[in-house]
PDBQT receptor file of N, H, CA, C and O in Angstrom, charges set to zero:
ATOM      1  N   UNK A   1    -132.293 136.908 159.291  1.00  0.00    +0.000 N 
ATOM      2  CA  UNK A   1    -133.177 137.119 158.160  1.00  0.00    +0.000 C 
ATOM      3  C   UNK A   1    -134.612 137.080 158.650  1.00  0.00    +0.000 C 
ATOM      4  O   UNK A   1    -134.860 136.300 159.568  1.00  0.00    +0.000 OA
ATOM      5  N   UNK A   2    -135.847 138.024 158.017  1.00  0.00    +0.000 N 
ATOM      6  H   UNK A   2    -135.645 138.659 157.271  1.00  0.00    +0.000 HD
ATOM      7  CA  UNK A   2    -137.096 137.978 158.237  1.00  0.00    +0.000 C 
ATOM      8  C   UNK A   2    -137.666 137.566 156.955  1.00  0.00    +0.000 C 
ATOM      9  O   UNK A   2    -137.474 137.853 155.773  1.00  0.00    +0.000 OA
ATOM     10  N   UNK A   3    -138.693 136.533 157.833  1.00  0.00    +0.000 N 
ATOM     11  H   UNK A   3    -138.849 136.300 158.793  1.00  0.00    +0.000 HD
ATOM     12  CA  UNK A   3    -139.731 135.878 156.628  1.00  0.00    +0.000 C 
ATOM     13  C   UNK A   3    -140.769 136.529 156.838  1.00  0.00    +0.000 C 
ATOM     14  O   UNK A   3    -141.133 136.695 158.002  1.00  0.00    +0.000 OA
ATOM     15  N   UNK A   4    -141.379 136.971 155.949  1.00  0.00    +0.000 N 
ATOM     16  H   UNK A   4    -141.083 136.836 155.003  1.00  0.00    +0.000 HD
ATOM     17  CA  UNK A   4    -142.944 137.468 156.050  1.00  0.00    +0.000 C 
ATOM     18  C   UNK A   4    -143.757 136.168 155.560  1.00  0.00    +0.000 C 
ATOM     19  O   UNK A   4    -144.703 135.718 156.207  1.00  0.00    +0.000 OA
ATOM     20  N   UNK A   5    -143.384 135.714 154.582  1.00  0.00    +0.000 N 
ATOM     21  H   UNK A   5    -142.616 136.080 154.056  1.00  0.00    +0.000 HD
ATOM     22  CA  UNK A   5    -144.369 134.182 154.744  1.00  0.00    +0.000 C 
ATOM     23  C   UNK A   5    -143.595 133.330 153.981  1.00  0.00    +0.000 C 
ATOM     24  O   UNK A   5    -143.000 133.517 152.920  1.00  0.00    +0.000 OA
ATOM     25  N   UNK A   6    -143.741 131.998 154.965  1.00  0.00    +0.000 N 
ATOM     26  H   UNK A   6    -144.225 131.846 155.827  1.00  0.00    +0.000 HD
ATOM     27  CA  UNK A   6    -143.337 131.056 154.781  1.00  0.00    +0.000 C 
ATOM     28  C   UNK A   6    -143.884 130.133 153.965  1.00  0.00    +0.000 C 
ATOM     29  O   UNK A   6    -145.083 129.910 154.133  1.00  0.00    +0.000 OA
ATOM     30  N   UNK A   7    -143.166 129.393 152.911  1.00  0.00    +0.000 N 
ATOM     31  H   UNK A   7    -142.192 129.574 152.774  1.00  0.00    +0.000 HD
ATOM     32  CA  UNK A   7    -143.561 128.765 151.818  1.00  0.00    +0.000 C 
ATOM     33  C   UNK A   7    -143.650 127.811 151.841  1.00  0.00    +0.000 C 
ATOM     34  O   UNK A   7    -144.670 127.287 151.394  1.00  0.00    +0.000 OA
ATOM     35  N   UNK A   8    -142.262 126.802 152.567  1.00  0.00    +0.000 N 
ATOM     36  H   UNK A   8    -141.434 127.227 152.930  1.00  0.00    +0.000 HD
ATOM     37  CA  UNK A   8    -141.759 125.265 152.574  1.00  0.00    +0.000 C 
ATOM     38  C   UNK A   8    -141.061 125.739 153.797  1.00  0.00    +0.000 C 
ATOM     39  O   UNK A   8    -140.640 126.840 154.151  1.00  0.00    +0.000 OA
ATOM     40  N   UNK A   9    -141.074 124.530 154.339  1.00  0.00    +0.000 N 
ATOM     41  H   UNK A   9    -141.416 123.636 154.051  1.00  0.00    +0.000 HD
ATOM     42  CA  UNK A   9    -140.461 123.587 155.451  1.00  0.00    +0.000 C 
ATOM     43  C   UNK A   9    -140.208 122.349 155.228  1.00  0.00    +0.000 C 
ATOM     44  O   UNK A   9    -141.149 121.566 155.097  1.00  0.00    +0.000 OA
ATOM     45  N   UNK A  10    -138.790 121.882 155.134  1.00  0.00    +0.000 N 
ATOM     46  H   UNK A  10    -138.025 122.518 155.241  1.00  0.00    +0.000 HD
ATOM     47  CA  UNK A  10    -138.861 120.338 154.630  1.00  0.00    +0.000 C 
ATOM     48  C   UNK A  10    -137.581 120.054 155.774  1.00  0.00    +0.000 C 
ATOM     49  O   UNK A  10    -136.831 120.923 156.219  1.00  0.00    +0.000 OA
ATOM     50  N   UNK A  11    -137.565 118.887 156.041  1.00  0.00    +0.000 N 
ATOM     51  H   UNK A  11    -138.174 118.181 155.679  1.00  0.00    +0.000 HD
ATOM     52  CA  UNK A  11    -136.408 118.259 157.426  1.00  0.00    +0.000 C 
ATOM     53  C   UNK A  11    -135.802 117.056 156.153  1.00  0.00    +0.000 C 
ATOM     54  O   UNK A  11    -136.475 116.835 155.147  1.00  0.00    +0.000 OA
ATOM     55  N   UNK A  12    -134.628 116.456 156.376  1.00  0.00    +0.000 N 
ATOM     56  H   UNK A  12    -134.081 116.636 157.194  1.00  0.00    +0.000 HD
ATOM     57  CA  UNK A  12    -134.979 115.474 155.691  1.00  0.00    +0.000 C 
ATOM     58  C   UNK A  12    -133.988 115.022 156.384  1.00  0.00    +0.000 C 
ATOM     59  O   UNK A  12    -132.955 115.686 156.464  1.00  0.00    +0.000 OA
ATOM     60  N   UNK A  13    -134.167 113.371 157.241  1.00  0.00    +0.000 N 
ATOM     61  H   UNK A  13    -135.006 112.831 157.176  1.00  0.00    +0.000 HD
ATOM     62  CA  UNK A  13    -134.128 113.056 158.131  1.00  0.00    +0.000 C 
ATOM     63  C   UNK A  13    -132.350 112.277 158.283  1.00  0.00    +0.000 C 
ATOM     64  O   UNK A  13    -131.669 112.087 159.290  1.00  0.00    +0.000 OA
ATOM     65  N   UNK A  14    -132.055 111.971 156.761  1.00  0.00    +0.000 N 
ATOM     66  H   UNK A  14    -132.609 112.125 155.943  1.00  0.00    +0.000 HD
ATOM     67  CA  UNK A  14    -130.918 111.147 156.080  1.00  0.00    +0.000 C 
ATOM     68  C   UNK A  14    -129.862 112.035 156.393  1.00  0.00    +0.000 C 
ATOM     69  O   UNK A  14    -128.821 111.490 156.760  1.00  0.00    +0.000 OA
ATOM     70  N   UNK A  15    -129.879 113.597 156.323  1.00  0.00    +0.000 N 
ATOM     71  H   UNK A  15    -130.725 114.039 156.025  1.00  0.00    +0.000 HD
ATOM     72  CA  UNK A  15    -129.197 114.449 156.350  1.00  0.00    +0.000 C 
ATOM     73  C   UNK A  15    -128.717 115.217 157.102  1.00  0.00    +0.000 C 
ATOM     74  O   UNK A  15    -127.565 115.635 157.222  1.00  0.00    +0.000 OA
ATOM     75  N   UNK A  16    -130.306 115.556 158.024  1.00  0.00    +0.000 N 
ATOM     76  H   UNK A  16    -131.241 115.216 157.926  1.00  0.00    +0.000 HD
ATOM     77  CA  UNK A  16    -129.900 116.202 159.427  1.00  0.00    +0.000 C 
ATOM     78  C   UNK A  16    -130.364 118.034 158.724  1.00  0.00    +0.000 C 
ATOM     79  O   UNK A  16    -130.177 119.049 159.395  1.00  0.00    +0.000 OA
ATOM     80  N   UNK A  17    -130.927 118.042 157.381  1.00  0.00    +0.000 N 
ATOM     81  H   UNK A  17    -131.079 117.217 156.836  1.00  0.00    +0.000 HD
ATOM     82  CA  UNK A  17    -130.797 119.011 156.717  1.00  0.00    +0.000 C 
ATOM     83  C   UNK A  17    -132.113 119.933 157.087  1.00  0.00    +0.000 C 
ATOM     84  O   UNK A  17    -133.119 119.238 157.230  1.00  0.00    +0.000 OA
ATOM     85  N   UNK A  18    -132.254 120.859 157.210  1.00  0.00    +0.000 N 
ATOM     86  H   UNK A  18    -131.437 121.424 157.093  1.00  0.00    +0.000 HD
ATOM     87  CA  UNK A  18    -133.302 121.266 157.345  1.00  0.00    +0.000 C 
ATOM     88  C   UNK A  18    -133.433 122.522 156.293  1.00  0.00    +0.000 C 
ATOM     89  O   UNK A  18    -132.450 123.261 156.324  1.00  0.00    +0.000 OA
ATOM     90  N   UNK A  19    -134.552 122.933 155.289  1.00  0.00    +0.000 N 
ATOM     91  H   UNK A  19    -135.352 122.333 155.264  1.00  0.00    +0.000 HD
ATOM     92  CA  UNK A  19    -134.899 123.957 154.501  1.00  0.00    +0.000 C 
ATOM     93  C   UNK A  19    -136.094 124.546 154.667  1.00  0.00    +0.000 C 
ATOM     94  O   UNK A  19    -137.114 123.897 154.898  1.00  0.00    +0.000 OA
ATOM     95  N   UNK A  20    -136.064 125.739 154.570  1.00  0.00    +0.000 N 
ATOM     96  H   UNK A  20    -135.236 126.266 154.382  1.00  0.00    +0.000 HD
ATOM     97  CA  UNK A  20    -136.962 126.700 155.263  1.00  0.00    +0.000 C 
ATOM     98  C   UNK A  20    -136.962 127.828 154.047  1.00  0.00    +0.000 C 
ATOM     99  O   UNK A  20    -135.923 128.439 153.800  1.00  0.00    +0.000 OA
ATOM    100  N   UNK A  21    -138.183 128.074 153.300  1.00  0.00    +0.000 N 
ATOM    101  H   UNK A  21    -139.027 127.577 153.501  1.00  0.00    +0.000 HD
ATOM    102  CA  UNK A  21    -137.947 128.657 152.177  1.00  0.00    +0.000 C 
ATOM    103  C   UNK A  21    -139.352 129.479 152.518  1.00  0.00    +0.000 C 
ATOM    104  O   UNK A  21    -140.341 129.098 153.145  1.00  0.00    +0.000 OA
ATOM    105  N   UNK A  22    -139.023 130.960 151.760  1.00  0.00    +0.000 N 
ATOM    106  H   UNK A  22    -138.220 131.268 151.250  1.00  0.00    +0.000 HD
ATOM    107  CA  UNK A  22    -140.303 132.051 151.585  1.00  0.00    +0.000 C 
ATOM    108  C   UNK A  22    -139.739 133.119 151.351  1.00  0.00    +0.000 C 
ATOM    109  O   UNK A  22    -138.567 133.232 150.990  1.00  0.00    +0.000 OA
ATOM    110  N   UNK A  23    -140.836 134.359 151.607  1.00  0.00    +0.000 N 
ATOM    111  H   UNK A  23    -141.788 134.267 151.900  1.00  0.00    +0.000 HD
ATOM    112  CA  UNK A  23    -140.586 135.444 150.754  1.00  0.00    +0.000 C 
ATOM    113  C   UNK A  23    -140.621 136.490 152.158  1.00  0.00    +0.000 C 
ATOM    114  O   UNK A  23    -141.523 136.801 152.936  1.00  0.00    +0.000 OA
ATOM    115  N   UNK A  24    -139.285 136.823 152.060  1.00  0.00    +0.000 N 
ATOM    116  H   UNK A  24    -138.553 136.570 151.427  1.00  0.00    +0.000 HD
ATOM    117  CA  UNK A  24    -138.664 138.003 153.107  1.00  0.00    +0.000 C 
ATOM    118  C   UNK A  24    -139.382 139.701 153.102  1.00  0.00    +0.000 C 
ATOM    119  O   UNK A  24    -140.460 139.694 152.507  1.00  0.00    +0.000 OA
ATOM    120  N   UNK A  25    -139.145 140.539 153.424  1.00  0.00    +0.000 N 
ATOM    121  H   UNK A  25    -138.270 140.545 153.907  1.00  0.00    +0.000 HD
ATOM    122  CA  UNK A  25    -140.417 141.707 153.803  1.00  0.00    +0.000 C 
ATOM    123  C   UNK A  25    -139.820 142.454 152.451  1.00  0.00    +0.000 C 
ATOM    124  O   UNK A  25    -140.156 143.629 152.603  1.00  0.00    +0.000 OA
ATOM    125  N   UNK A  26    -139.266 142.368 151.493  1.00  0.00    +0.000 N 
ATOM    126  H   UNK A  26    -138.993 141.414 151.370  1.00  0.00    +0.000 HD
ATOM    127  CA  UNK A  26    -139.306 143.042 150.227  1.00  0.00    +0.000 C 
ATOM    128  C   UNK A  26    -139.774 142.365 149.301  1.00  0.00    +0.000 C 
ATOM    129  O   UNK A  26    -139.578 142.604 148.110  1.00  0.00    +0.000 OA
ATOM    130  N   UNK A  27    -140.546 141.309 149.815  1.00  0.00    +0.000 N 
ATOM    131  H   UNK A  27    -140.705 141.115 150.783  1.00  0.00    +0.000 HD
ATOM    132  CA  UNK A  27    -141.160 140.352 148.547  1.00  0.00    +0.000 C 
ATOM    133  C   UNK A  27    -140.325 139.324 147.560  1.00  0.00    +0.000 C 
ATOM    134  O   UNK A  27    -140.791 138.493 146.781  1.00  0.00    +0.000 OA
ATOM    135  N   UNK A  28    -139.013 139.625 147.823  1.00  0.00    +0.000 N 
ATOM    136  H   UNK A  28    -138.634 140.301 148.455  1.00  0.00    +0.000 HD
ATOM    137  CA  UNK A  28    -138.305 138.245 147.332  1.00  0.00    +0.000 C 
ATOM    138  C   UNK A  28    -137.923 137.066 147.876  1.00  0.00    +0.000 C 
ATOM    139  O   UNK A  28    -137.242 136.987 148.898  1.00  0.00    +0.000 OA
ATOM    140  N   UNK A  29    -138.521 135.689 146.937  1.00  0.00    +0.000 N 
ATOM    141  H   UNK A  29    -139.073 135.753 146.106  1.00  0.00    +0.000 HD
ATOM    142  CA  UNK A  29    -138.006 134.666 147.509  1.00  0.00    +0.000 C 
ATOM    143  C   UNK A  29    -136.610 134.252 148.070  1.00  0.00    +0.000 C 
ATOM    144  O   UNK A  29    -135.705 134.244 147.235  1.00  0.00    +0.000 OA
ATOM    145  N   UNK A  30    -136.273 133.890 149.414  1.00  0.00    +0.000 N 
ATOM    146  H   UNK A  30    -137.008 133.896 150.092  1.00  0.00    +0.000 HD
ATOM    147  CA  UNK A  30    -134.944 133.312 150.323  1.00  0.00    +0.000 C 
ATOM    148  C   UNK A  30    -135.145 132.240 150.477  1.00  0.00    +0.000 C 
ATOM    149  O   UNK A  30    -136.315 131.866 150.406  1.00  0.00    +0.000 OA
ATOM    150  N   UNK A  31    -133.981 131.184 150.784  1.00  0.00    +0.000 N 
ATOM    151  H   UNK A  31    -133.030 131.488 150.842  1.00  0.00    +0.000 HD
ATOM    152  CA  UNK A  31    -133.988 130.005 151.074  1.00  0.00    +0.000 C 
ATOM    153  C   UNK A  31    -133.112 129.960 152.274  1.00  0.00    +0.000 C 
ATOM    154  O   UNK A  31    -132.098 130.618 152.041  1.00  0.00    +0.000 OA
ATOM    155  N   UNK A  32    -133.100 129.396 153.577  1.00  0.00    +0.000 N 
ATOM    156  H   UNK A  32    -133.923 128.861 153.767  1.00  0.00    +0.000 HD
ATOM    157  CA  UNK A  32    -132.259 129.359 154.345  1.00  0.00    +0.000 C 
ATOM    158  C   UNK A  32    -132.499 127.288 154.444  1.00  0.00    +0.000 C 
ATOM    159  O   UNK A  32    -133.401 126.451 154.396  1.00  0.00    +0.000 OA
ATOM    160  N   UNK A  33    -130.756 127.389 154.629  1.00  0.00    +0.000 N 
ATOM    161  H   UNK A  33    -130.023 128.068 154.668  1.00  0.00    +0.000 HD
ATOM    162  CA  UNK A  33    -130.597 125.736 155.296  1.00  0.00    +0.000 C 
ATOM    163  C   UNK A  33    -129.950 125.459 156.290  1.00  0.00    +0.000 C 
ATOM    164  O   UNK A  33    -128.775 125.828 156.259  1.00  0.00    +0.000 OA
ATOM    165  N   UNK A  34    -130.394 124.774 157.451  1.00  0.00    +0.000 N 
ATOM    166  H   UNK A  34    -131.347 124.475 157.476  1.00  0.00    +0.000 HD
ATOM    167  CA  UNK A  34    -129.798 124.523 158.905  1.00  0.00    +0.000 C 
ATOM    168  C   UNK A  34    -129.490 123.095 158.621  1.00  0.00    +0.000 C 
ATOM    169  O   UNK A  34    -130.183 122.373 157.905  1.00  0.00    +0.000 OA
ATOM    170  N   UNK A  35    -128.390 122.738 159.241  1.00  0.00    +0.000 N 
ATOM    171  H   UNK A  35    -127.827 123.325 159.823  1.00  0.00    +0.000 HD
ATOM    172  CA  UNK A  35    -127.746 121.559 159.448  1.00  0.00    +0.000 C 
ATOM    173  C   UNK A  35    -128.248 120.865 160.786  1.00  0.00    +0.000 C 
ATOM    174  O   UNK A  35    -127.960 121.483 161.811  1.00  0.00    +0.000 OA
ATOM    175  N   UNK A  36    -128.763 119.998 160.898  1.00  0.00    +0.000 N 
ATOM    176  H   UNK A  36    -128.997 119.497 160.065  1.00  0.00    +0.000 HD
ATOM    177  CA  UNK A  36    -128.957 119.613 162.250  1.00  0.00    +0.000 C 
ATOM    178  C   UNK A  36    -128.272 118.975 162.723  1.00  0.00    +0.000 C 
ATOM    179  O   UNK A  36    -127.914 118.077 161.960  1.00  0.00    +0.000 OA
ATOM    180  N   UNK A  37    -127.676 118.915 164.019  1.00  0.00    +0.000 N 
ATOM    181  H   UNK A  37    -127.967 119.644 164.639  1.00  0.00    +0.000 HD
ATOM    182  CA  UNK A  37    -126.861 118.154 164.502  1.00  0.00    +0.000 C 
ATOM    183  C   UNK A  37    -127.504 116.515 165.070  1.00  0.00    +0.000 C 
ATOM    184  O   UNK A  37    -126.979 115.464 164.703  1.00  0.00    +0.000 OA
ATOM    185  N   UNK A  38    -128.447 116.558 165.806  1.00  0.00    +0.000 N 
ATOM    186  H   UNK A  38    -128.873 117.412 166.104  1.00  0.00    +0.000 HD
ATOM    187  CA  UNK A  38    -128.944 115.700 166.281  1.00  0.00    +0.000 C 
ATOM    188  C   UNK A  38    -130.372 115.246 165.688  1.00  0.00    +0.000 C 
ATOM    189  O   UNK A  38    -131.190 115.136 166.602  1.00  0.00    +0.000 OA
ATOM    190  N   UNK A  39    -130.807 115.004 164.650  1.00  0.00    +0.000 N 
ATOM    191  H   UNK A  39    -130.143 115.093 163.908  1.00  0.00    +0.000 HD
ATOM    192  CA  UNK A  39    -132.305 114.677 163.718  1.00  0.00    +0.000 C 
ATOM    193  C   UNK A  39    -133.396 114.552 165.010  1.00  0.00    +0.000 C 
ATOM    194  O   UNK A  39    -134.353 115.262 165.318  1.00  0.00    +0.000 OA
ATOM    195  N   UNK A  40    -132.820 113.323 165.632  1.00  0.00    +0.000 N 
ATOM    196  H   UNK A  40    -132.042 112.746 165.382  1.00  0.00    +0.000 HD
ATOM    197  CA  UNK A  40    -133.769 112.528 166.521  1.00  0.00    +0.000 C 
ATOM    198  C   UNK A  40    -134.380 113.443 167.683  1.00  0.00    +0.000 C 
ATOM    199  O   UNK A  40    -135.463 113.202 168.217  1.00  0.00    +0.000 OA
ATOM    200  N   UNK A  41    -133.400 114.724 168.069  1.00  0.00    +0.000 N 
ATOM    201  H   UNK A  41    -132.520 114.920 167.635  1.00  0.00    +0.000 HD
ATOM    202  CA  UNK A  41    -134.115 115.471 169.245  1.00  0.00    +0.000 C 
ATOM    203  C   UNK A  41    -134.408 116.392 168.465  1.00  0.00    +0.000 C 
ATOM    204  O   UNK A  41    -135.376 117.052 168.842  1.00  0.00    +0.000 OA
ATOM    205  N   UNK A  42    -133.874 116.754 167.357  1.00  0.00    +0.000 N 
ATOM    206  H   UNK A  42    -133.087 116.218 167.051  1.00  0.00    +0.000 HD
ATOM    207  CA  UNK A  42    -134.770 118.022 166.742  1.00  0.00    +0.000 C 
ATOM    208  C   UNK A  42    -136.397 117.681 166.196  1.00  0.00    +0.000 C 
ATOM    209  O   UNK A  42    -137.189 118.617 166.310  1.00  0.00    +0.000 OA
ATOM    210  N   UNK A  43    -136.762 116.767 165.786  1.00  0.00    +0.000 N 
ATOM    211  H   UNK A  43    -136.119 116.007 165.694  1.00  0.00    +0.000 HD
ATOM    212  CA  UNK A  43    -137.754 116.072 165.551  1.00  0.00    +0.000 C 
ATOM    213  C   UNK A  43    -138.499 115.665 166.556  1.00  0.00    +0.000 C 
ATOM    214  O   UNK A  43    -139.655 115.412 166.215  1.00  0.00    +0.000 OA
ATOM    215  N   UNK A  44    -138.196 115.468 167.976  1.00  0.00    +0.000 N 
ATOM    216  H   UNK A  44    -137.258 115.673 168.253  1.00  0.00    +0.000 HD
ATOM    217  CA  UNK A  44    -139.173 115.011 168.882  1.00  0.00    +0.000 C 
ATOM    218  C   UNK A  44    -139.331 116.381 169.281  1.00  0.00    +0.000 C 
ATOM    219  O   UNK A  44    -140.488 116.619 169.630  1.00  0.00    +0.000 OA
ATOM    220  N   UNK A  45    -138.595 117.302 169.341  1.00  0.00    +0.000 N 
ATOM    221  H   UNK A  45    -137.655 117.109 169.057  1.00  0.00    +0.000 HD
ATOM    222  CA  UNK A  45    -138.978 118.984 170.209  1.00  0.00    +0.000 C 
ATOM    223  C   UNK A  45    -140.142 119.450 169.115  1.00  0.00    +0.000 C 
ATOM    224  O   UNK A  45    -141.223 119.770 169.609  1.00  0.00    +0.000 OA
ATOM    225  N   UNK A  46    -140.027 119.505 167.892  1.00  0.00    +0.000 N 
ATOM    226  H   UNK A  46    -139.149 119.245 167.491  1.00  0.00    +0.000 HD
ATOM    227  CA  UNK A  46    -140.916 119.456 166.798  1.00  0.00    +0.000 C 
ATOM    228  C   UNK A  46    -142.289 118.784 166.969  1.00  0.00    +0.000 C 
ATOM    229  O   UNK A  46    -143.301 119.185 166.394  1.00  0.00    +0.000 OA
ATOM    230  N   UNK A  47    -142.251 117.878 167.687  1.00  0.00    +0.000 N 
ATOM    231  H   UNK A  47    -141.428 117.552 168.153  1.00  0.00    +0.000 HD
ATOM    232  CA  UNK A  47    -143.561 116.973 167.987  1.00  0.00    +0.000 C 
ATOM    233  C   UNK A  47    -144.087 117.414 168.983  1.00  0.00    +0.000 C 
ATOM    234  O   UNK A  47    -145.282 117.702 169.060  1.00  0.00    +0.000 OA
ATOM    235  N   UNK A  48    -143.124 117.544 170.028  1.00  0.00    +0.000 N 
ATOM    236  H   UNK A  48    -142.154 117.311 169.966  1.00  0.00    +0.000 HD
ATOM    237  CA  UNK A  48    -143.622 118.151 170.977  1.00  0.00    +0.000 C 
ATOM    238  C   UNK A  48    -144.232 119.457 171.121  1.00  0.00    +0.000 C 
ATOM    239  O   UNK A  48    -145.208 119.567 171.863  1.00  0.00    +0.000 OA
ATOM    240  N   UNK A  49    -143.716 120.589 170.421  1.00  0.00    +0.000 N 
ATOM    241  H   UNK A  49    -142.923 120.501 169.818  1.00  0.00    +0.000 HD
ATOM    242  CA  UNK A  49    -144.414 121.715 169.678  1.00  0.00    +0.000 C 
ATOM    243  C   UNK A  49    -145.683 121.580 169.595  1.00  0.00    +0.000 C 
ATOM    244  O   UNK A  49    -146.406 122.063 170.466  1.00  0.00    +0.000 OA
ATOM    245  N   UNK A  50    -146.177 120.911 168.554  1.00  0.00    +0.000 N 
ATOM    246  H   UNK A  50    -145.589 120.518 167.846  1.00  0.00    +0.000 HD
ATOM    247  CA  UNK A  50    -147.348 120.887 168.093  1.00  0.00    +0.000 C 
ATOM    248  C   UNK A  50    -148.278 119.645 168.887  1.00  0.00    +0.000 C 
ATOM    249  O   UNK A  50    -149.183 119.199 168.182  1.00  0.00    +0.000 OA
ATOM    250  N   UNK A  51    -148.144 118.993 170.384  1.00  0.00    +0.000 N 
ATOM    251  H   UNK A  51    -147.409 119.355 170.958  1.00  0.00    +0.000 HD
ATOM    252  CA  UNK A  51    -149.074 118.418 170.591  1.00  0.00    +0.000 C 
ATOM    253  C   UNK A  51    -150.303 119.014 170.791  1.00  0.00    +0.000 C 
ATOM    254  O   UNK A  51    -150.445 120.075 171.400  1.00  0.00    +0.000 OA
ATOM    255  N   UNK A  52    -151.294 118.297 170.243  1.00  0.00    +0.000 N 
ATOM    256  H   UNK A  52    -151.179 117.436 169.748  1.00  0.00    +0.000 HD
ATOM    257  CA  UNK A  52    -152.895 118.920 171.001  1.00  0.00    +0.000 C 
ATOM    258  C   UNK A  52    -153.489 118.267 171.585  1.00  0.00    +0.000 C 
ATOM    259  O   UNK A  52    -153.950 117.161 171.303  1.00  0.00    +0.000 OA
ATOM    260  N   UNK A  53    -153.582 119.033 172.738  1.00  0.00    +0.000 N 
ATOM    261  H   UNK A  53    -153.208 119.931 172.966  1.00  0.00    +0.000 HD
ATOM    262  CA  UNK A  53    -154.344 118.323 173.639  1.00  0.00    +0.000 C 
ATOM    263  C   UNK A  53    -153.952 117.243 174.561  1.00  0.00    +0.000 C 
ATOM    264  O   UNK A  53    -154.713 116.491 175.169  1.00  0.00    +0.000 OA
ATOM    265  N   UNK A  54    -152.237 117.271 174.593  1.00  0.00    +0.000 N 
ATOM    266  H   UNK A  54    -151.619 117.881 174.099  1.00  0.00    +0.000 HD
ATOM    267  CA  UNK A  54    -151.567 116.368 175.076  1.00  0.00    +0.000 C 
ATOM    268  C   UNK A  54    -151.304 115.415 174.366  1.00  0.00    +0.000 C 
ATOM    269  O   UNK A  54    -150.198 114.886 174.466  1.00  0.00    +0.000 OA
ATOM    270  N   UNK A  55    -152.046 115.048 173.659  1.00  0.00    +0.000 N 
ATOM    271  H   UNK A  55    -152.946 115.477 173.577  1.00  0.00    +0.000 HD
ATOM    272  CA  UNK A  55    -151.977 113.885 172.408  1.00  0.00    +0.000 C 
ATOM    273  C   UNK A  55    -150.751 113.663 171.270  1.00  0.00    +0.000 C 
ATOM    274  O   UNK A  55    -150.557 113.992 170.099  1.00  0.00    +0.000 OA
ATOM    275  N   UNK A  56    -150.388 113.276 171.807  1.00  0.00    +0.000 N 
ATOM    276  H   UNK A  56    -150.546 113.009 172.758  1.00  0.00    +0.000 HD
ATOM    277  CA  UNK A  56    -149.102 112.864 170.238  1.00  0.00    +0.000 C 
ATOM    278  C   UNK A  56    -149.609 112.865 168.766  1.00  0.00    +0.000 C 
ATOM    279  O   UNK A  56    -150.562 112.156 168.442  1.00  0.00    +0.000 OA
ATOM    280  N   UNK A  57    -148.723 113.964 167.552  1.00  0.00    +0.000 N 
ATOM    281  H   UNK A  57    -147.949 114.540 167.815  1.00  0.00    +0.000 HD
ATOM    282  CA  UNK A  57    -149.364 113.701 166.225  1.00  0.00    +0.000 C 
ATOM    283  C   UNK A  57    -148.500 113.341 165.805  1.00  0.00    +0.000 C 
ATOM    284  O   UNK A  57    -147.348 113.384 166.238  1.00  0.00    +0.000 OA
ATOM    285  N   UNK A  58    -149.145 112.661 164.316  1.00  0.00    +0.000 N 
ATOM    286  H   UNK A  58    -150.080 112.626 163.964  1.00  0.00    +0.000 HD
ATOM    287  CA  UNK A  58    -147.453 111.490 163.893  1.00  0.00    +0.000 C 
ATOM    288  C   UNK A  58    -147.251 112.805 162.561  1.00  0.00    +0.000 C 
ATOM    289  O   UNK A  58    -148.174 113.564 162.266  1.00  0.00    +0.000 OA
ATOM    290  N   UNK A  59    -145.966 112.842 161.936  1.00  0.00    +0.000 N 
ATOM    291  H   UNK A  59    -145.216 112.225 162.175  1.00  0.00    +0.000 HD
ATOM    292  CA  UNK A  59    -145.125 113.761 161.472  1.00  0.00    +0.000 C 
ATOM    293  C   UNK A  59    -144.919 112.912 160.148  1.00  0.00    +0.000 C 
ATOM    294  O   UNK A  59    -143.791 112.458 159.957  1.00  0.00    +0.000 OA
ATOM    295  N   UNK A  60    -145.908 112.663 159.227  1.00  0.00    +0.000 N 
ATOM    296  H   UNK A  60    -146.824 113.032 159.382  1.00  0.00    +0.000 HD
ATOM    297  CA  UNK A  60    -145.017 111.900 157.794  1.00  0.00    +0.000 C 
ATOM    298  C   UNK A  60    -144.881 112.746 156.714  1.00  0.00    +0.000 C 
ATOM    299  O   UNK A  60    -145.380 113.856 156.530  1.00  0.00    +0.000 OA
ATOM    300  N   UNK A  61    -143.838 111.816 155.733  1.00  0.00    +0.000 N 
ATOM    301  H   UNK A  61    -143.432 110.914 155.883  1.00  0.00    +0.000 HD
ATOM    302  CA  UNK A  61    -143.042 112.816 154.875  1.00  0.00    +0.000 C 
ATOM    303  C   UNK A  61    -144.640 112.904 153.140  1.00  0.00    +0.000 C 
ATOM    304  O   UNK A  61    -145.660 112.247 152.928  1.00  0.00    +0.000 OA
ATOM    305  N   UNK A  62    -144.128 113.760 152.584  1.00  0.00    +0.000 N 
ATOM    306  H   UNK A  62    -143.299 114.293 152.756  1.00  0.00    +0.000 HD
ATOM    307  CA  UNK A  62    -144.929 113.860 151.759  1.00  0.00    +0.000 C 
ATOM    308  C   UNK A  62    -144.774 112.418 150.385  1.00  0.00    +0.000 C 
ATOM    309  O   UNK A  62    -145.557 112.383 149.435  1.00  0.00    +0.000 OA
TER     310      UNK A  62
């Protein structure tokens, strides 16, 4: 599936669940959900992603 823009991103950590929601290249809203197998390394590769500057950023929930 293609997202043209992304709306939500939510992990939720209890679950392993991951939701990824926006609006695909004909303009209607999709929702896709990944199961994660492992929370704890999907979440540190996630951190690791986005360091700046080498610096660790902390990741809290809303």
């Amino acid at each position: 599936m293609h997202m043209k823009k992304l709306k939500k991103l939510r992990f939720d950590e209890d679950t392993g669940a991951l939701k990824i929601a926006g609006e695909n290249g004909f303009g209607k809203d999709k929702t896709v959900y990944v199961d994660v197998e492992n929370p704890e390394l999907f979440l540190n590769a996630i951190k690791s992603a986005f360091q700046m500057g080498g610096k660790d950023i902390e990741l809290t929930p809303e």
